[in-house]
PDB file of N, CA, C and O in Angstrom, chain B, residues numbered from 101:
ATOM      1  N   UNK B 101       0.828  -1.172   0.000  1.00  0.00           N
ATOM      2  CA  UNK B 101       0.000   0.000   0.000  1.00  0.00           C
ATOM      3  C   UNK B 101       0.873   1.236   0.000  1.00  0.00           C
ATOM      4  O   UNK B 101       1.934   1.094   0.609  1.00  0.00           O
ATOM      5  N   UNK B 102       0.650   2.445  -0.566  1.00  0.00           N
ATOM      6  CA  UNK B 102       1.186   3.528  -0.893  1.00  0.00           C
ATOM      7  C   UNK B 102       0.341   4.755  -0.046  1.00  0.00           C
ATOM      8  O   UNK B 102      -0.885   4.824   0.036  1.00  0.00           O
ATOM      9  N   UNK B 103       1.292   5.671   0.542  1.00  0.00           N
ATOM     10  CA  UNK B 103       0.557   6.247   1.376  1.00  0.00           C
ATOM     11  C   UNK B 103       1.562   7.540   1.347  1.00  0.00           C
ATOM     12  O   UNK B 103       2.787   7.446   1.421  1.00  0.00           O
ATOM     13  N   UNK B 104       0.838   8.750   1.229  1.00  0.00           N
ATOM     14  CA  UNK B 104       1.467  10.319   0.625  1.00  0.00           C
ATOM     15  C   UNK B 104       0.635  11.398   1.444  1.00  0.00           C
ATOM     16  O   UNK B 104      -0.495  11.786   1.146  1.00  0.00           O
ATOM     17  N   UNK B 105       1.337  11.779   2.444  1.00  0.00           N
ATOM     18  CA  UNK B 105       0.766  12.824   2.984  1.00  0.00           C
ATOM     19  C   UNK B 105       1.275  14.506   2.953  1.00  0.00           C
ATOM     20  O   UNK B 105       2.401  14.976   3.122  1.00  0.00           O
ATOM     21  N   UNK B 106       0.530  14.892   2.790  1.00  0.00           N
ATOM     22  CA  UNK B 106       0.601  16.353   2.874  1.00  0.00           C
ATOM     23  C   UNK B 106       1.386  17.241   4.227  1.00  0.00           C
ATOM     24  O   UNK B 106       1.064  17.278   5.415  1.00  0.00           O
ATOM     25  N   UNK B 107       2.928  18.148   3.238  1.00  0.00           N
ATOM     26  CA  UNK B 107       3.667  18.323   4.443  1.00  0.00           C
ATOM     27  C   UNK B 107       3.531  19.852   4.363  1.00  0.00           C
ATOM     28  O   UNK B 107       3.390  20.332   5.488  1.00  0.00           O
ATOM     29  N   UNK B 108       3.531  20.402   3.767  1.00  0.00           N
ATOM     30  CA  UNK B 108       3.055  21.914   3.126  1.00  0.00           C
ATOM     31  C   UNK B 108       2.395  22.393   1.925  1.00  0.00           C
ATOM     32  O   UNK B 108       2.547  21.798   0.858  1.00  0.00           O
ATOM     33  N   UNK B 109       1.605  23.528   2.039  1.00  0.00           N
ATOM     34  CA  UNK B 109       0.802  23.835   0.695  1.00  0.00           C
ATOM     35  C   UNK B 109       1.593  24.888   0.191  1.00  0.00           C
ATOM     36  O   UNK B 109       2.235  25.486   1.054  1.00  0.00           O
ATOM     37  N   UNK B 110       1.726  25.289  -1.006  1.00  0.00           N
ATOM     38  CA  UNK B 110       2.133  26.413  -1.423  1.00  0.00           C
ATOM     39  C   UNK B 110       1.186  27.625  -1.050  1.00  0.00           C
ATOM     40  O   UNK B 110       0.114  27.882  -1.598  1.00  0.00           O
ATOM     41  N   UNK B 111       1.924  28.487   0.228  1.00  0.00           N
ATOM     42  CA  UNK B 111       1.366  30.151   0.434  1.00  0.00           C
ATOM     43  C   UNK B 111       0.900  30.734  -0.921  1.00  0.00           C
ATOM     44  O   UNK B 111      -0.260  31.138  -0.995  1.00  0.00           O
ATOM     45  N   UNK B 112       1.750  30.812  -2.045  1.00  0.00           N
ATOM     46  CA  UNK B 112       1.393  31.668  -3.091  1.00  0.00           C
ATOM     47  C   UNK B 112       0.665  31.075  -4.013  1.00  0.00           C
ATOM     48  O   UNK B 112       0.288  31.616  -5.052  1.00  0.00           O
ATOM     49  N   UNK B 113       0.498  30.251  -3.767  1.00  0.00           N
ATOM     50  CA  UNK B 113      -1.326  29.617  -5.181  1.00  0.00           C
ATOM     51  C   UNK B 113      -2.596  29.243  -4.362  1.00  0.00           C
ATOM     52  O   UNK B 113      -2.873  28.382  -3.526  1.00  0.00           O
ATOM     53  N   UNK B 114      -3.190  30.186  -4.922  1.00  0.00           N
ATOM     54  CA  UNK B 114      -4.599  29.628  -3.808  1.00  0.00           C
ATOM     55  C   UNK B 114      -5.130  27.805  -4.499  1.00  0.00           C
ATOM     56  O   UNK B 114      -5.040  27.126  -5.522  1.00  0.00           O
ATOM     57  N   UNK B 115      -5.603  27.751  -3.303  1.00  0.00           N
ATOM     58  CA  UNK B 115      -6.308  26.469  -3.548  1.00  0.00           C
ATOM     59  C   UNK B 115      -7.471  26.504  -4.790  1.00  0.00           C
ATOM     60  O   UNK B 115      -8.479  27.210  -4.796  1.00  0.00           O
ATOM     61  N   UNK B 116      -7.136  25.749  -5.614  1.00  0.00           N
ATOM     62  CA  UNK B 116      -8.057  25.468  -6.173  1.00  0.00           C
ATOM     63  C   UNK B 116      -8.438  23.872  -6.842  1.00  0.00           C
ATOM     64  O   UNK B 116      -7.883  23.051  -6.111  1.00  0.00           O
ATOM     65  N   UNK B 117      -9.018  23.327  -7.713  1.00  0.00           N
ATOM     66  CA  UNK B 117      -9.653  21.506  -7.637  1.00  0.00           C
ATOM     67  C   UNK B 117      -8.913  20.598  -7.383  1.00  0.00           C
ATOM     68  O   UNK B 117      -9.250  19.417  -7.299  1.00  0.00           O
ATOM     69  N   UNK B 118      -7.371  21.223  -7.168  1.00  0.00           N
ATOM     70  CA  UNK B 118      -6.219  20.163  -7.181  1.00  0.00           C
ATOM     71  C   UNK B 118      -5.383  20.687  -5.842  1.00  0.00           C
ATOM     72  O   UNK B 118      -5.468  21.914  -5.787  1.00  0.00           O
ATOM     73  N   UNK B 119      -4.713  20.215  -4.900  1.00  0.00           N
ATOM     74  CA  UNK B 119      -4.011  20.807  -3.990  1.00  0.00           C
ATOM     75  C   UNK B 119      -2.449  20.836  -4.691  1.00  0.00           C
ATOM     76  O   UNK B 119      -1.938  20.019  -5.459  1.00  0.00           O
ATOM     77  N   UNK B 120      -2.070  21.703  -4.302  1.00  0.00           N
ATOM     78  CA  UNK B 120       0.092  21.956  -5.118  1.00  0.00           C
ATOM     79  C   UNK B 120       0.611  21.478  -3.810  1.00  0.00           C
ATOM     80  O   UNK B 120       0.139  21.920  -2.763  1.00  0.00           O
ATOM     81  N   UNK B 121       1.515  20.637  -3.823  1.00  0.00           N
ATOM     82  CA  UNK B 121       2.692  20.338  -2.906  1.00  0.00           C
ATOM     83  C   UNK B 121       3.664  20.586  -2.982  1.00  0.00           C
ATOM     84  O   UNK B 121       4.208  20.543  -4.086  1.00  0.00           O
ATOM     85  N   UNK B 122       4.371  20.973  -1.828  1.00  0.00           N
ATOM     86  CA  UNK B 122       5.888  21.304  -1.514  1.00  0.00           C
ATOM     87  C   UNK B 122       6.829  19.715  -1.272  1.00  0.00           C
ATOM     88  O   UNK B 122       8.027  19.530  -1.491  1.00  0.00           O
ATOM     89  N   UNK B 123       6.083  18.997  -0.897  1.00  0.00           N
ATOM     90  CA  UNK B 123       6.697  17.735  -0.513  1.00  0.00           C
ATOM     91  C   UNK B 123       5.627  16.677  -0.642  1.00  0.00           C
ATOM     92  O   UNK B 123       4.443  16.943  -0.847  1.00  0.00           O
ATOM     93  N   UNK B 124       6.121  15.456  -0.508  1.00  0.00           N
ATOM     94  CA  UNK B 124       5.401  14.400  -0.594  1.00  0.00           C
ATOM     95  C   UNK B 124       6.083  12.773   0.415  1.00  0.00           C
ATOM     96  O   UNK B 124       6.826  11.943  -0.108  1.00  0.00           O
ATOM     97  N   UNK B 125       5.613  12.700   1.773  1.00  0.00           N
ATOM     98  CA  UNK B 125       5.731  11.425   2.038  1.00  0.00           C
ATOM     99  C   UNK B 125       5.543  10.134   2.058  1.00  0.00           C
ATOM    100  O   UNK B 125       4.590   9.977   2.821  1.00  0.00           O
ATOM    101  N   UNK B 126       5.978   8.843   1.570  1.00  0.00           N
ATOM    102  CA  UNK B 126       5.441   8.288   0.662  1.00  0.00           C
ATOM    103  C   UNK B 126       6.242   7.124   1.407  1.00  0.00           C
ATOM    104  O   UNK B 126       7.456   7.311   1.491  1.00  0.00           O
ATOM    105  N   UNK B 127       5.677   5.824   2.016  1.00  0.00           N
ATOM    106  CA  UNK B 127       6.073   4.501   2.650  1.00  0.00           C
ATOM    107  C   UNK B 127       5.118   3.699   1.950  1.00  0.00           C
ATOM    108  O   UNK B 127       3.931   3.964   1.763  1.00  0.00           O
ATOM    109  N   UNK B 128       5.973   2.358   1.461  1.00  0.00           N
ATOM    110  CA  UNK B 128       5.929   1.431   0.504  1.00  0.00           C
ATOM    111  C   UNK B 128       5.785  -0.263   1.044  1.00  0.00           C
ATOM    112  O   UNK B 128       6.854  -0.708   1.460  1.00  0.00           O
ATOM    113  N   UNK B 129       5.261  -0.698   1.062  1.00  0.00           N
ATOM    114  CA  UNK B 129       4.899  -2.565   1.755  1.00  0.00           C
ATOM    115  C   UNK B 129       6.072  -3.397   1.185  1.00  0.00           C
ATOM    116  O   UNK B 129       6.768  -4.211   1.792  1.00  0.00           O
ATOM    117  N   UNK B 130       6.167  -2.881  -0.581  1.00  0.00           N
ATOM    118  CA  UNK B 130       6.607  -3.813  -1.495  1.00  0.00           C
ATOM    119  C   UNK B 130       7.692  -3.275  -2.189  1.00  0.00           C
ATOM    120  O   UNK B 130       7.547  -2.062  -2.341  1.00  0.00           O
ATOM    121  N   UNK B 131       8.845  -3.765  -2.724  1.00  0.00           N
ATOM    122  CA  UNK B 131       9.408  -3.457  -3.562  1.00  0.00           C
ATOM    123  C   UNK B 131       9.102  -2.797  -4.718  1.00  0.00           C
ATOM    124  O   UNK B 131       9.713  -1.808  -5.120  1.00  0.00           O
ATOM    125  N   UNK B 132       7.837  -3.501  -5.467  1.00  0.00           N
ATOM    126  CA  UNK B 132       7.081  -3.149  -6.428  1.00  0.00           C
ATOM    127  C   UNK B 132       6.507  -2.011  -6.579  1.00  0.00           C
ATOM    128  O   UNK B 132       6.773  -1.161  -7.429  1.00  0.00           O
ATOM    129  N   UNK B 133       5.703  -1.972  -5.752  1.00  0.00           N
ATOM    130  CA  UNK B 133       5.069  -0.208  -5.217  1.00  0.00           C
ATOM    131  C   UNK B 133       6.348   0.817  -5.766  1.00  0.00           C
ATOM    132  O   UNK B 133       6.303   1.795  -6.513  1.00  0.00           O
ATOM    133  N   UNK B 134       7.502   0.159  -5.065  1.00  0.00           N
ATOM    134  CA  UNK B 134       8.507   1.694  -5.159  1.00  0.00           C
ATOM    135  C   UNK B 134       8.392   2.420  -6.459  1.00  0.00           C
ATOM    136  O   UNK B 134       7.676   3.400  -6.670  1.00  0.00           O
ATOM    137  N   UNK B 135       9.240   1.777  -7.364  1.00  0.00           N
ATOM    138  CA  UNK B 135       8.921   2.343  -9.233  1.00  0.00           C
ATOM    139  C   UNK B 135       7.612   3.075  -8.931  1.00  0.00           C
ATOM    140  O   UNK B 135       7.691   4.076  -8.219  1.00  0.00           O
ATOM    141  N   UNK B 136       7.042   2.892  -9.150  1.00  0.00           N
ATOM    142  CA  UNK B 136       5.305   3.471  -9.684  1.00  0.00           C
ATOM    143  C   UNK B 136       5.346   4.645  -8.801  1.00  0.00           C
ATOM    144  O   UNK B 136       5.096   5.700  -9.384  1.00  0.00           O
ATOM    145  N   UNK B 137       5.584   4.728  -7.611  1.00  0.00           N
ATOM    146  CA  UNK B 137       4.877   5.076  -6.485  1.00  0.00           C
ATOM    147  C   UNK B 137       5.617   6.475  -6.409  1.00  0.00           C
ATOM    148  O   UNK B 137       5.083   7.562  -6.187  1.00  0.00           O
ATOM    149  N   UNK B 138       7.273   6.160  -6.694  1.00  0.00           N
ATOM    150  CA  UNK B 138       7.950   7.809  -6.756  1.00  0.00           C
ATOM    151  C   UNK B 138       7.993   8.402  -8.022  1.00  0.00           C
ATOM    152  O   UNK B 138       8.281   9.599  -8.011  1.00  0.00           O
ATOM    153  N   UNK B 139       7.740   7.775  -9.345  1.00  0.00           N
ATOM    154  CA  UNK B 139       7.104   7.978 -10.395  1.00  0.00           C
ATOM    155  C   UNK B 139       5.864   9.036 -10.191  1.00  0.00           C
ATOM    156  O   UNK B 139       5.820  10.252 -10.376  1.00  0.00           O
ATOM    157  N   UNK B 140       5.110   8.326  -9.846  1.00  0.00           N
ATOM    158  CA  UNK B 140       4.081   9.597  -9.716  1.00  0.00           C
ATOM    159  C   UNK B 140       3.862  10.436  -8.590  1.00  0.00           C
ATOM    160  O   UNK B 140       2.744  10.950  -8.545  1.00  0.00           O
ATOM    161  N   UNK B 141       4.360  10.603  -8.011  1.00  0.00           N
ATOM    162  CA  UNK B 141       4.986  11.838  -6.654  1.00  0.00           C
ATOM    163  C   UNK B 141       5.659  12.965  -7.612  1.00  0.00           C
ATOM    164  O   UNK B 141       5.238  14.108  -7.787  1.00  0.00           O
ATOM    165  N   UNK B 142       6.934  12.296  -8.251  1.00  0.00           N
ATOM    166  CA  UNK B 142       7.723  13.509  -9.114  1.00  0.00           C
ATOM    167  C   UNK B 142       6.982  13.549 -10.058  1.00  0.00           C
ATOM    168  O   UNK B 142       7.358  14.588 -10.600  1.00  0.00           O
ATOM    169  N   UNK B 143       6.152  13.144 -10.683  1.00  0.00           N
ATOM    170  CA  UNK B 143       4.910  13.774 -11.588  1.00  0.00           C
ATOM    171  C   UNK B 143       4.024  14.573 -11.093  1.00  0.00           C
ATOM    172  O   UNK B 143       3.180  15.224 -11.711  1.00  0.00           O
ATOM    173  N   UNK B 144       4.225  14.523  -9.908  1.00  0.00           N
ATOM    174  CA  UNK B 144       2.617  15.696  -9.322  1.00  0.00           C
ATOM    175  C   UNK B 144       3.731  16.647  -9.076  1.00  0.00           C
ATOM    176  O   UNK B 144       3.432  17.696  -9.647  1.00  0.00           O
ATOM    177  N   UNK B 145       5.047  16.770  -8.397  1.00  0.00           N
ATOM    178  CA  UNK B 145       5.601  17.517  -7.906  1.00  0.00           C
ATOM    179  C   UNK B 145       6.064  19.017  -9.341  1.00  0.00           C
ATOM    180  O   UNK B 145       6.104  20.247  -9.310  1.00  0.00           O
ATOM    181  N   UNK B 146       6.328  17.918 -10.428  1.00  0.00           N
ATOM    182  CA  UNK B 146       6.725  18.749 -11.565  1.00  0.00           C
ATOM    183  C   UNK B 146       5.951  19.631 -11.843  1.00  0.00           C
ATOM    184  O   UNK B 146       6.418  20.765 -11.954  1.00  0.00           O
ATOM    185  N   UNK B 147       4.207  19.373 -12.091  1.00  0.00           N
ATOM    186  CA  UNK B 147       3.291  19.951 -12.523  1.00  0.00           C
ATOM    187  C   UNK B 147       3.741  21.740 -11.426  1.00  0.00           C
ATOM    188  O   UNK B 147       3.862  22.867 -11.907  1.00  0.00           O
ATOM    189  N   UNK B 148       3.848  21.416 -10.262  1.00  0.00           N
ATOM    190  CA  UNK B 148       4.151  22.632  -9.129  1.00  0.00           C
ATOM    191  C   UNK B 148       5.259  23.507  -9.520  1.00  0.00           C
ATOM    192  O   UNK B 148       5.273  24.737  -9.559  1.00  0.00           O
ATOM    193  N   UNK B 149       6.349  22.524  -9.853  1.00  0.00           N
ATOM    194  CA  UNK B 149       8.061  22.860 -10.330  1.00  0.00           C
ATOM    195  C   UNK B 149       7.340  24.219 -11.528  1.00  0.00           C
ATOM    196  O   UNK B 149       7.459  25.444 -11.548  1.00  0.00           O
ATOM    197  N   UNK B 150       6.759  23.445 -12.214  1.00  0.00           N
ATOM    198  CA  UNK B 150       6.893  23.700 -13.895  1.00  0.00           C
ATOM    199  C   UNK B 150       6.047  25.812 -13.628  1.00  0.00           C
ATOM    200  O   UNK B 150       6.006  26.646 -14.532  1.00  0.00           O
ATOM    201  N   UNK B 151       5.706  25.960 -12.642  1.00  0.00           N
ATOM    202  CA  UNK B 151       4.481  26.986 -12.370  1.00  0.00           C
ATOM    203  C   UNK B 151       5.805  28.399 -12.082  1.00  0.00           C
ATOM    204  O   UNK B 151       5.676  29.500 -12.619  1.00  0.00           O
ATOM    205  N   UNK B 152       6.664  28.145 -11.412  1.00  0.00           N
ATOM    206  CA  UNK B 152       7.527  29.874 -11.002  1.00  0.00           C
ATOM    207  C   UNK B 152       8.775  28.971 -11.086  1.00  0.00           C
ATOM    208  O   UNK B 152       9.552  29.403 -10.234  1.00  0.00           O
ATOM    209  N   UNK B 153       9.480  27.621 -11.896  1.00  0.00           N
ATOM    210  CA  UNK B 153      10.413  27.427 -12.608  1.00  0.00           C
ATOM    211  C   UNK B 153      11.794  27.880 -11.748  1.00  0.00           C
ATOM    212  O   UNK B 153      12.857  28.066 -12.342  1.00  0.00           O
ATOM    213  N   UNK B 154      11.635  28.077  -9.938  1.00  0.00           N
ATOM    214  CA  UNK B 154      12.479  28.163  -9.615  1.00  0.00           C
ATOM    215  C   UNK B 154      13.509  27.236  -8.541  1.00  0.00           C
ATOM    216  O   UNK B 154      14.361  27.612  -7.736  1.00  0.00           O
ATOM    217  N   UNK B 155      13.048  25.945  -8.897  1.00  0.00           N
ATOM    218  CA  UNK B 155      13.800  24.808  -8.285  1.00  0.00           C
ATOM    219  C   UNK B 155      13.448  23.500  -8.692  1.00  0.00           C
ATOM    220  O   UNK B 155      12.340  23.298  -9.188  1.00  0.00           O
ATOM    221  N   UNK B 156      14.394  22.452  -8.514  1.00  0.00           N
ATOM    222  CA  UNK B 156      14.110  21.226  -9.062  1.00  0.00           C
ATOM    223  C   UNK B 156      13.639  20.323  -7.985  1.00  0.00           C
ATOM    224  O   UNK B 156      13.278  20.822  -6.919  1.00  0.00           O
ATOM    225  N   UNK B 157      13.602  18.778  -8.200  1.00  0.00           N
ATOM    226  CA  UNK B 157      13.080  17.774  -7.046  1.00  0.00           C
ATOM    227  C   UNK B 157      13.893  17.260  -6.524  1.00  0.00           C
ATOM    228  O   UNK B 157      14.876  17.009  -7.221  1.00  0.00           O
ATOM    229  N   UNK B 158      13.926  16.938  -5.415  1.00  0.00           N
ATOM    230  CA  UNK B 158      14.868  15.827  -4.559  1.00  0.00           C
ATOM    231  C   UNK B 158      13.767  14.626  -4.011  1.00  0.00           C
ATOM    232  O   UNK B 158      12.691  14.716  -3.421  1.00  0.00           O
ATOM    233  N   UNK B 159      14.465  13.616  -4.434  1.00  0.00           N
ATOM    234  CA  UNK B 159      13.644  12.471  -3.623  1.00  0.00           C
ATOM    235  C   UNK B 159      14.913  12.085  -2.753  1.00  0.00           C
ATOM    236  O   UNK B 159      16.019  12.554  -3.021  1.00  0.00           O
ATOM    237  N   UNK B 160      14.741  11.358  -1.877  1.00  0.00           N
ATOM    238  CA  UNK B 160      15.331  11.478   0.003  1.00  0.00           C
ATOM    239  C   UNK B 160      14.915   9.753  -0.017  1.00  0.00           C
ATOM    240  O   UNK B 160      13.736   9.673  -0.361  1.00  0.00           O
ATOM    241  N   UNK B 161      15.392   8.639   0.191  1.00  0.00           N
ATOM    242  CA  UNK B 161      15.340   7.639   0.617  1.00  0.00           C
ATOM    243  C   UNK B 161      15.652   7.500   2.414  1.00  0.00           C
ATOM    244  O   UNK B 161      16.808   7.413   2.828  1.00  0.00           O
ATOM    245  N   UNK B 162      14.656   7.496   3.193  1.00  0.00           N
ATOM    246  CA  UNK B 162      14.675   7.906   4.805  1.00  0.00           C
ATOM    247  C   UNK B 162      15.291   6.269   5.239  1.00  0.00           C
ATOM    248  O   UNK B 162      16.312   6.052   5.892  1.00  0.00           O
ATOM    249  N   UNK B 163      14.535   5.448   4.783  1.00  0.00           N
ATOM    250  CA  UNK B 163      14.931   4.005   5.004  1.00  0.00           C
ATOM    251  C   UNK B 163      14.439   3.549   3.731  1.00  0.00           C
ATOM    252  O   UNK B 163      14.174   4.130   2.679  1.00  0.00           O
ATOM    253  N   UNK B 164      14.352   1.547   4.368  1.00  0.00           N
ATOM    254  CA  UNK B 164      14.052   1.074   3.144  1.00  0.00           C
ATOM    255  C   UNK B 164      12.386   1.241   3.259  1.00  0.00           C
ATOM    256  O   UNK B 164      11.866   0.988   4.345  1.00  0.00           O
ATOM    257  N   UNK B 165      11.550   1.671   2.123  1.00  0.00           N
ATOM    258  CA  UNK B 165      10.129   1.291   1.859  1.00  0.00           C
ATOM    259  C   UNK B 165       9.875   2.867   2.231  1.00  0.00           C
ATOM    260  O   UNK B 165       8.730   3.163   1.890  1.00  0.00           O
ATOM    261  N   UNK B 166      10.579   3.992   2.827  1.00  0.00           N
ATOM    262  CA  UNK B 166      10.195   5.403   3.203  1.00  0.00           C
ATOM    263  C   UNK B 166      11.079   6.495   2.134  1.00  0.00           C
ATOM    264  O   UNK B 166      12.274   6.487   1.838  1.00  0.00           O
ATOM    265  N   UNK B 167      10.370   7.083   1.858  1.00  0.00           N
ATOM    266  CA  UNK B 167      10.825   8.498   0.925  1.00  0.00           C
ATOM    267  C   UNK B 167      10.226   9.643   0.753  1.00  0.00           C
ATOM    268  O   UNK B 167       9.036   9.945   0.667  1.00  0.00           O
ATOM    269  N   UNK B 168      11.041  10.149   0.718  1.00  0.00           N
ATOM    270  CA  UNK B 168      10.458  11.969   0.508  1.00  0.00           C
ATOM    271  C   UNK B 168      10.846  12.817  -0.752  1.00  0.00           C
ATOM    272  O   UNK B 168      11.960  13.169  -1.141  1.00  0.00           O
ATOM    273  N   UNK B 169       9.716  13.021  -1.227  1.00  0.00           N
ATOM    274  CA  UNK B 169      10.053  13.767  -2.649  1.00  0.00           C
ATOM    275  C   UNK B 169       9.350  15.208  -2.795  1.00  0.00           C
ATOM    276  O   UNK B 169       8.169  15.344  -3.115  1.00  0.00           O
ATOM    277  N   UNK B 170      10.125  16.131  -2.553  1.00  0.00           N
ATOM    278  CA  UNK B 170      10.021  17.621  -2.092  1.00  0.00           C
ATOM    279  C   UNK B 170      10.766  18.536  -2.872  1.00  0.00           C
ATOM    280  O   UNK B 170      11.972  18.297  -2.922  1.00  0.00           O
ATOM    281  N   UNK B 171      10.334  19.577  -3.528  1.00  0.00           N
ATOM    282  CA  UNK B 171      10.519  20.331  -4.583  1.00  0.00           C
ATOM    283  C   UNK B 171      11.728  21.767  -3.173  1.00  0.00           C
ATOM    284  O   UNK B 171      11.463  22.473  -2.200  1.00  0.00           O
ATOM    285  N   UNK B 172      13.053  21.404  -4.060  1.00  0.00           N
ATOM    286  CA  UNK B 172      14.164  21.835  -3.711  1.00  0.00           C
ATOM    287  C   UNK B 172      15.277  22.720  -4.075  1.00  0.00           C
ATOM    288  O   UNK B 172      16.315  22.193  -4.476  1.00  0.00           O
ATOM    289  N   UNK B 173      15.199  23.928  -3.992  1.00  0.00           N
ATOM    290  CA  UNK B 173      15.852  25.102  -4.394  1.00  0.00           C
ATOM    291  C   UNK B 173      17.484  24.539  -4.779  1.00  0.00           C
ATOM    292  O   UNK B 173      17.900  24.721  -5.924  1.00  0.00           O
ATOM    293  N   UNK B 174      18.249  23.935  -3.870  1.00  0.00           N
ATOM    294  CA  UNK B 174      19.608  23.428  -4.050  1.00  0.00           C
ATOM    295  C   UNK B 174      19.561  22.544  -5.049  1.00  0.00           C
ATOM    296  O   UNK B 174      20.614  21.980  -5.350  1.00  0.00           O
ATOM    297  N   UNK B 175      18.179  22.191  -5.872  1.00  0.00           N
ATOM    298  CA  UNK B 175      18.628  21.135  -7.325  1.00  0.00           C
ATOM    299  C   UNK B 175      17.645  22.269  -8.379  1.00  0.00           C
ATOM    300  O   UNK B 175      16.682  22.998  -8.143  1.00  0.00           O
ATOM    301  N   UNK B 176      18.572  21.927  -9.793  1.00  0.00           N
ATOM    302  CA  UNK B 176      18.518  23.085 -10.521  1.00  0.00           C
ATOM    303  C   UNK B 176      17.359  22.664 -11.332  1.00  0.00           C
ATOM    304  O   UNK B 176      17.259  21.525 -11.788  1.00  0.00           O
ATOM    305  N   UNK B 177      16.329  23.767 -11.539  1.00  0.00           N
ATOM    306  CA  UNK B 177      14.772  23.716 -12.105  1.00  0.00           C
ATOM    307  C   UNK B 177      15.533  22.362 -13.395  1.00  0.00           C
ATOM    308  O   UNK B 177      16.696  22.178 -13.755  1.00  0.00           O
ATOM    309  N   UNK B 178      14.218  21.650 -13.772  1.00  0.00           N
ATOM    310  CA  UNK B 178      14.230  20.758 -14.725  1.00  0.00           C
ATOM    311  C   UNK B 178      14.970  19.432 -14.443  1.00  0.00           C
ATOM    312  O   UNK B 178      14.985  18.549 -15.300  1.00  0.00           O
ATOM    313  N   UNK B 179      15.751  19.242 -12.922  1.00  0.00           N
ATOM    314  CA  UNK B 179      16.767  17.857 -12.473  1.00  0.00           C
ATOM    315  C   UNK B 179      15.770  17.606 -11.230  1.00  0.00           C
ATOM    316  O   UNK B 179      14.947  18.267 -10.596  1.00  0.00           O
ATOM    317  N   UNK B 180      16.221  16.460 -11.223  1.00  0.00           N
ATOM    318  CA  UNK B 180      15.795  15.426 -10.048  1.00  0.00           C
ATOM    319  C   UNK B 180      16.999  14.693  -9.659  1.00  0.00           C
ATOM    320  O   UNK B 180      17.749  14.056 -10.399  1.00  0.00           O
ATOM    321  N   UNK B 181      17.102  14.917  -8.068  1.00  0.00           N
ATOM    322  CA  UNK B 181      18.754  14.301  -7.830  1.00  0.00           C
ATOM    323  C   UNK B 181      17.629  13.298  -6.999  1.00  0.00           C
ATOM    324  O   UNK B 181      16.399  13.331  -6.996  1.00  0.00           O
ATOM    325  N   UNK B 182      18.467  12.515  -6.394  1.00  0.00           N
ATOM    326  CA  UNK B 182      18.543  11.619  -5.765  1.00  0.00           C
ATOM    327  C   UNK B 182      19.230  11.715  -4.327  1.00  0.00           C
ATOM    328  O   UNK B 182      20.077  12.560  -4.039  1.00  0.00           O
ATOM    329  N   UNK B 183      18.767  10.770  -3.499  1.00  0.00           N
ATOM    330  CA  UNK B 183      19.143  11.622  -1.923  1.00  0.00           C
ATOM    331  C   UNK B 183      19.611  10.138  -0.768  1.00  0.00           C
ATOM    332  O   UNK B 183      18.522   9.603  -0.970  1.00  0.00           O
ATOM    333  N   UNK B 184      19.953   9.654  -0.298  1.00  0.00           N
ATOM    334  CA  UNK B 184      20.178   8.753   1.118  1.00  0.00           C
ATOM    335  C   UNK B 184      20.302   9.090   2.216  1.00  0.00           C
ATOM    336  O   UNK B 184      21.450   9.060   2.658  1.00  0.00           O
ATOM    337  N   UNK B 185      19.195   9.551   3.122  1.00  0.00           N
ATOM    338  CA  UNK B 185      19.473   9.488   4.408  1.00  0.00           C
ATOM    339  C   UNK B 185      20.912   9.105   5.117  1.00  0.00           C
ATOM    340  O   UNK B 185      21.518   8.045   4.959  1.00  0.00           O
ATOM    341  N   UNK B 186      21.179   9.850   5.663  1.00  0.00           N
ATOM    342  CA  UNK B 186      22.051   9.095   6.579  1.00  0.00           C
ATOM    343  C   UNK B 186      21.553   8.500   7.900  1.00  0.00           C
ATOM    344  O   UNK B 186      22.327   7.877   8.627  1.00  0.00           O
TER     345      UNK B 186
END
């Protein structure tokens, strides 16, 4: 099961039929889940990226089956780095 909760809204876009995220937390049962699951996290996240074009994504591996994929000034608009907890 895949599970993504809401860690901040963007102050500067009002709400409207869709909520914009700053981040996305996201714990996984299965191996399988993973692919798909941060796949479409950095697909919702881009749609946000793509709006004031001034930072890229980081996804954050916290452990195994936990990740965080949060739109990140230190990666450059249009990249997605990759991240490991320490």
């Amino acid at each position: 099961m895949t599970t993504a909760t809401l860690e901040r809204r963007l102050a500067e876009f009002p709400a409207v039929e869709t909520a914009e995220f700053r981040s996305i937390d996201l714990e996984f049962s299965t191996a399988d889940e993973v692919h798909a699951g941060l796949d479409t996290a950095v697909a919702t996240l881009i749609e946000t990226a793509a709006k004031d074009a001034a930072c890229g994504i980081l996804v954050t591996r916290l452990h195994p089956g936990r990740y965080t994929v949060a739109l990140d000034e230190s990666v450059p608009f249009g990249e997605t780095y990759e991240n490991i907890a320490a």
